[in-house]
N, C-alpha and C positions, 0 to 999 in steps of 0.2 A: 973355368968359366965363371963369370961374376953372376950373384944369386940375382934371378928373376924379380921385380921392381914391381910394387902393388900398392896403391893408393886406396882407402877407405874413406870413401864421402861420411862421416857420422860415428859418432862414437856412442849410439846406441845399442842397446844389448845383442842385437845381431850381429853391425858392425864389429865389436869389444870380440864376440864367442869368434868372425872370420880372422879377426886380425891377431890375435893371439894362437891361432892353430896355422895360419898364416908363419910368424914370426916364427915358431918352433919346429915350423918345418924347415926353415931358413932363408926364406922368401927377404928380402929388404923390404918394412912394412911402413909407410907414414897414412896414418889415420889423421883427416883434416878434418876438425868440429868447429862450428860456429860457435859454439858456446863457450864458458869458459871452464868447463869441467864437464868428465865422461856420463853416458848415464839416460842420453833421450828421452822418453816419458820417464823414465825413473829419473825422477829429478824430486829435490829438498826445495823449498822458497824460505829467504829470511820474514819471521813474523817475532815480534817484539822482545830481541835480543833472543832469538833460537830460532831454530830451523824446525822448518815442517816438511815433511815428505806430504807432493803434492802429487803424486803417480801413481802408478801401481803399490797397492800393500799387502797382497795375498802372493807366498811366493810356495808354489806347488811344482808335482813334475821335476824334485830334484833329483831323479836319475839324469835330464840333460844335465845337468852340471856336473853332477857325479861324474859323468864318462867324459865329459869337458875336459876338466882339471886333470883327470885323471890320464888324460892323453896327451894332457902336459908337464907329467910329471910330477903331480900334487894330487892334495885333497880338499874337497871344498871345505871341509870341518880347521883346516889350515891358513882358511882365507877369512873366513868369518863364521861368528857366533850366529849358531840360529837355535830355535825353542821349540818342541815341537807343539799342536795347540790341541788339544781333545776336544775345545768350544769351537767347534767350526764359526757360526754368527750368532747373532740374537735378531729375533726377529718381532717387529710388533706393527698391531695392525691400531690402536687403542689402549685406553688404560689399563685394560685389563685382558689383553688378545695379546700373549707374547710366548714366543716359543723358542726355546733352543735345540740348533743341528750339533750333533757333536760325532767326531771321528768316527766313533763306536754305533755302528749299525743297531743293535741293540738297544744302547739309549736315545739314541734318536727316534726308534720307533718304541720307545715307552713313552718317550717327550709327546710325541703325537698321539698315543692311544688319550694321553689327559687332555689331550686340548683339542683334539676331533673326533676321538671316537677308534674304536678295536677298528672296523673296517679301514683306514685310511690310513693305521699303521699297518697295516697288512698288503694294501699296496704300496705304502712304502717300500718292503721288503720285498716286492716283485717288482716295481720300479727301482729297486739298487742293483737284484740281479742283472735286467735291462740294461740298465749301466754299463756294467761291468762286460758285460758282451757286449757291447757297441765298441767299447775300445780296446777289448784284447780283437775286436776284427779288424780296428783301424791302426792299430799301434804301428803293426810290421810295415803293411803295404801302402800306410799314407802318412805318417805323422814321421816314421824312418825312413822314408823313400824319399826320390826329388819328383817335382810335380808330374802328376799325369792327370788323363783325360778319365770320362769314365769307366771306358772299354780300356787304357792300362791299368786300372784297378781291378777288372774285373781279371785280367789277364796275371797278375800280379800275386792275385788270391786263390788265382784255378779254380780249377774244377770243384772240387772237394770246398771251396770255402765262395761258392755263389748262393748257397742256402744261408751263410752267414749275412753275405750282404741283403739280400732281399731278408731276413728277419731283423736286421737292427733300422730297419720304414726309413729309407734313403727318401721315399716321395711325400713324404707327411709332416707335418709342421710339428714343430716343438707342442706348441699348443694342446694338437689334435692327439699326439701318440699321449701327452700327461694325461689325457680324461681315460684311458684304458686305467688310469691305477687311482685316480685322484677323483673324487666329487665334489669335497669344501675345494668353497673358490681360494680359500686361503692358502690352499695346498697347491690350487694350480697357479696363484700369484708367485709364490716362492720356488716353485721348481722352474715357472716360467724364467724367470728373473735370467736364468744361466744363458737367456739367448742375450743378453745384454754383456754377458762377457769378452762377444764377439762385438757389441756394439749393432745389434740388432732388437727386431721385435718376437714376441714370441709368438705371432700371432702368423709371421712368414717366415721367422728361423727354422732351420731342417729338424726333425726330429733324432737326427745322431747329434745332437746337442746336450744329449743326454746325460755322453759323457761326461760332464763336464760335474755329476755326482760321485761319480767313482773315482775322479781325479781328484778331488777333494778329500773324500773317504780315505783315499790313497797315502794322502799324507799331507796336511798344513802345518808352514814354520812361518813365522818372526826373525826378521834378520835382525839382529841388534845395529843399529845405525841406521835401518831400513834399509831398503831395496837400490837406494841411492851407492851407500854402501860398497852393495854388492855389486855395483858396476863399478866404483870406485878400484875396489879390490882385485877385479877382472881387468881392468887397467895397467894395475898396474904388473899385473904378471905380465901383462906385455910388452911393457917396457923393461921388464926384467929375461924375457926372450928375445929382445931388439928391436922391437918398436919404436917408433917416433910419434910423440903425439903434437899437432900440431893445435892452441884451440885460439880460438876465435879467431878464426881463418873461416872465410866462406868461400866454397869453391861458386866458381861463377860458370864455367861450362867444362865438361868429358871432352878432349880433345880426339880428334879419330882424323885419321889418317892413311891413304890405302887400304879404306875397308874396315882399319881396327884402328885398335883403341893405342893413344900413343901418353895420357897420362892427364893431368886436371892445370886450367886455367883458374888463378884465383881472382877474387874481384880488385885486389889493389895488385895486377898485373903480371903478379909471378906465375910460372910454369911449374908446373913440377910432371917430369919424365915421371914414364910409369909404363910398364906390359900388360899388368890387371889394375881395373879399376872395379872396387866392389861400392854397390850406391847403396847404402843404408840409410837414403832419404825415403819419403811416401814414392810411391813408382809414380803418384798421378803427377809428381813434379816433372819426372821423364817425358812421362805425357804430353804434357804441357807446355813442352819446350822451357821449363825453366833450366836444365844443362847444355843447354844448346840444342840446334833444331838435327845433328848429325844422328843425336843416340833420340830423337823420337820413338822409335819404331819400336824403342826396348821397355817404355813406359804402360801407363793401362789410363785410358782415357773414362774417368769415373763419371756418370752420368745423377745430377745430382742425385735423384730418387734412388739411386743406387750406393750412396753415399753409409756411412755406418751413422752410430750416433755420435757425438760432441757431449760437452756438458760442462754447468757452470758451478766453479769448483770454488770453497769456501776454507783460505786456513786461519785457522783463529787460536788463541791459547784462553780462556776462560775457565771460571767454574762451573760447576755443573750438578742439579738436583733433582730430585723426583723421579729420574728414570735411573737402574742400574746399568750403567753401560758395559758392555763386553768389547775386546777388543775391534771386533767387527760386530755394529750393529746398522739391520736397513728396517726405515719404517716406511712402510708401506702406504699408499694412496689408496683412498676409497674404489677406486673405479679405473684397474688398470688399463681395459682396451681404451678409455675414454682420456687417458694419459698418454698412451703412444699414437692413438691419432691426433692429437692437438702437436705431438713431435712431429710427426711424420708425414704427414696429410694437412696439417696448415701451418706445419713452420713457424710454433710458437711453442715459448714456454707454460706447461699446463700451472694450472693455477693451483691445482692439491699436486705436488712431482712426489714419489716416492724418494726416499734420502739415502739415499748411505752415509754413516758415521764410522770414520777412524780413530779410534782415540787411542792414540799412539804413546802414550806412557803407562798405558795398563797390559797388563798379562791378557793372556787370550778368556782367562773366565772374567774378567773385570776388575782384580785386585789393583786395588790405587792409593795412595799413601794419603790423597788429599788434596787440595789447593787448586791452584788451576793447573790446565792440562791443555796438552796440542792436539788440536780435531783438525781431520781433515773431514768435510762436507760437500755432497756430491749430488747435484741433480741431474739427469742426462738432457739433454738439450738437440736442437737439430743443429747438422754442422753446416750452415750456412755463413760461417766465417768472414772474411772483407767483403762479400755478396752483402750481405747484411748485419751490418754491428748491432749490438744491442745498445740501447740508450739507457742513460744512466737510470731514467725511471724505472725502464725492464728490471734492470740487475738489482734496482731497490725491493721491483716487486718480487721479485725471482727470492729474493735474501728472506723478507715477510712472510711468504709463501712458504718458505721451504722451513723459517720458523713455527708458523701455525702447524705442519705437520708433528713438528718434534714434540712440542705441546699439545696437541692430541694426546699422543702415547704419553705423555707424564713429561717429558724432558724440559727442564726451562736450563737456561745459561743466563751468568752474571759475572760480573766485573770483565768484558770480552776486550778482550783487544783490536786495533785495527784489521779488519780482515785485509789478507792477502786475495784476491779475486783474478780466476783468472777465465776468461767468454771461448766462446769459438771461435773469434778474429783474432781473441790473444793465442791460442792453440795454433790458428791457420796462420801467425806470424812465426810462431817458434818451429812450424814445420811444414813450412813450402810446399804449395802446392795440393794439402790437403783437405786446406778450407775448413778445418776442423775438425776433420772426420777424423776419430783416435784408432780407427781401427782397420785402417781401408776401405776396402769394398765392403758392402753389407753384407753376411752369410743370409741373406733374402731366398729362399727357393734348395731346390736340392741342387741344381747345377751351379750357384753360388760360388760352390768351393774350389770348384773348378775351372773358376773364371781368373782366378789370382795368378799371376805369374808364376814363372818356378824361378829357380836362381840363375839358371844359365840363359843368354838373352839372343836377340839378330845381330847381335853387335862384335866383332870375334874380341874377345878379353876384357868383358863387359858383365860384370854380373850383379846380381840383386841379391840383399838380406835384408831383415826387418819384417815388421807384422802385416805388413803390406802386400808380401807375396807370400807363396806355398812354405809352408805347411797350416799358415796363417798367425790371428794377432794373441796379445799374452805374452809375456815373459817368458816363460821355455819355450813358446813355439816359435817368438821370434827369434832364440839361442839356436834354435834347433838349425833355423833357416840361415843363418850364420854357419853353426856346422854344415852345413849340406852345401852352401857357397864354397868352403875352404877346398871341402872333399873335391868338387868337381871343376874348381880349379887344379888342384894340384892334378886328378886324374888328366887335364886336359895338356897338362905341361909336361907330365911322364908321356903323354902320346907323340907327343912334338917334339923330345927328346932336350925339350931343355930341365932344367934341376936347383932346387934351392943350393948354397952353400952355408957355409958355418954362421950362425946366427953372431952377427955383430950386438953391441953394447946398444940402445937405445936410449930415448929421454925424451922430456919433455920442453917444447917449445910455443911460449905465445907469441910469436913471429908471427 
């Protein structure tokens, strides 16, 4: 019997983690990217003779990958170099307001007894236990699991583990559960900040966002090449399992045919036959009727207000004085709620935005040889995408704005190069149907997480990966949901008695 035929919309890191457990099960796998290299939001921009990593640069959670690679025969320590970083970020609020998190439980709450006080490190240290049980109760039955409702969760954790979920405040906002450990506003600006991981606020993200301390704790690397890299890498094990990568190719509609799925139309007219098709675009594209109006049903129709955040991204190579940078540092806005409402509530950009800084040639404490250096710079933005571009004065003032911040806390830049700029219309161009939103739906409310698709769809041989749907957005979680597309395809192919065979040769194709 000739091996089962499966098509991947996207070669983002969901896509990359299905299609490679895909290929080595033996499945015949062509991954179709409009881009012209693997990698999705992990993606590098050219900025003046070098590249910048313009995506993700915190890569946590490398047990998914661990069990990845490791299911494919490898190890990730095999595919690339990573560093492990003890300096979680640097944080400043002012020229003289800055504090560093670091791996180590203990020095983080020394860090904090000097700069807010014994009390404040002492909820720190009951806020990390917190932590830590919010996600040993979510690990198994949701972040390992394929999507369920609330009541399969509850079903999931039994009996014995319903006193868990009612203790990690499923109904309380990130917000409201930090003021049980935190008083300086500074303490709850920075722990806030992790609803923003999801592309949320912290003011209506759930309070099991907590997690998102202990996954840190947990372990932060540096990928050497960045995070691009590491898709690069992932790539091409799959072409080393049988893959075909197809790139800049844009599929134009999921073909379906009695019912199911029969394989992808591209836009300059080709077919390509297929039994699975896995979509590791935004699902609100499905939505949307941008694959065609057959696979609707399998999408998530995002209403704006429901939308995550966007933001306006800044890559520059300059030098740099007065402030010592860590490899991750954010500096903070005077007046956070007063920043996510001007996002979220009037759909503009705040005029103090809180920043993040990359500064992607230093170690994780800030060791730097000198000279100029590649930043990435990040404001969050609302993703109102081709609805509304920003005009060139915005993105002037957006760049001014987001410089007067750095300069607060000490930071000037000189000799800068062209920036690379990229809005939420450029975001909602590179990924249909999103409008910008980086994250999908917003984790808004407790039922939030529960509103995201799982991987399996209405559609029979139809599935979803990406941070778009269950287990949600981030780099492992979008791996994870990759993993969990593969598994429930193949389970669904062992039930129907069809079977991969011997994994053929792959390669890549810009056809």
């Amino acid at each position: 019997m000739s091996p089962a035929r499966a098509v991947v919309i996207g070669a983002g890191i969901g896509g990359l983690a299905a299609a490679l457990k895909l290929a080595r099960a033996g499945l015949s796998v062509t991954v179709v990217e409009s881009a012209e290299a693997p990698g999705g939001k992990m993606r590098s921009v050219p900025v003046d003779g070098t590249r910048i990593e313009a995506g993700p640069t915190v890569f946590t959670m490398r047990w998914v990958f661990d069990e990845l690679l490791a299911e494919c025969g490898t190890r990730l320590e095999e595919r690339v170099r990573l560093r492990p970083a003890s300096l979680l970020a640097r944080h400043a609020w002012s020229r003289e307001e800055r504090l560093d998190l670091h791996a180590d439980i203990d020095a983080s709450a020394d860090a904090i007894a000097r700069f807010a006080g014994g009390a404040e490190a002492e909820g720190y240290r009951r806020f990390c236990a917190r932590a830590a049980e919010v996600y040993r109760t979510l690990e198994g039955p949701f972040i390992r699991s394929g999507q369920t409702g609330p009541t399969g969760l509850a079903k999931r954790v039994g009996l014995s583990g319903i006193g868990d979920l009612w203790r990690i405040q499923p109904f309380a906002t990130l917000w409201s559960g930090l003021k049980e450990y935190f008083r300086d506003p500074r303490m709850l600006q920075l722990f806030g900040r992790y609803a923003t991981y999801c592309g949320a606020s912290p003011y209506t993200a759930p309070a099991t966002l907590m997690l998102v301390a202990h996954v840190e704790q947990a372990g932060v690397w540096t990928v050497d090449g960045g995070l691009s890299a590491l898709a690069g890498s992932i790539a091409e094990l799959a072409v080393a399992h049988g893959a075909e990568f197809r790139y800049g190719a844009q599929v134009q509609e999921v073909l379906v045919s009695g019912g199911k799925v029969t394989g992808v139309a591209l836009a300059g007219g080709e077919r390509i036959r297929a039994d699975i098709v896995v979509c590791n675009g935004d699902v609100a594209a499905l939505g949307a009727g941008l694959l065609g109006r057959a696979v609707v049903p399998a999408g998530d129709k995002i209403a704006r207000a429901e939308r995550s955040l966007s933001a306006v991204t800044f890559c520059v190579r300059a030098e740099t004085a007065g402030f010592p940078l860590a490899h991750h540092t954010v500096f903070f806005s005077r007046d956070y709620r007063a920043e996510f409402d001007t996002i979220l509530r009037d759909r503009r950009l705040p005029p103090d935005p809180t920043v993040y800084v990359c500064a992607q040639d230093r170690s994780a404490d800030g060791a730097f040889g000198g000279g100029a250096e590649r930043l990435l710079m990040l404001v969050n933005a609302p993703a109102d995408g081709s609805e509304r571009p920003l005009s060139a004065t915005e993105i002037a003032r957006c760049e001014s704005n987001l410089k007067a911040r750095l300069q607060a806390c000490g930071l000037s830049l000189t000799r800068e190069s062209p920036a690379t700029v990229t809005t939420p219309d450029g975001f909602a161009a590179l990924f249909p149907g999103s409008q910008g939103a980086l994250y999908g739906r917003a984790s808004q409310g407790w039922a939030a997480t529960f509103k995201r698709p799982g991987v399996r769809t209405k559609v029979p041989g139809l599935y979803l990966a990406g941070g778009s749907v269950h287990p949600g957005p981030g780099v492992p979680m979008a791996a994870q949901s990759g993993r969990l597309a593969a598994e429930a395809i193949l389970a669904d192919l062992g039930s129907t008695g069809q079977s991969g065979a011997t994994a053929m040769r792959g390669g890549t194709s810009t056809r």
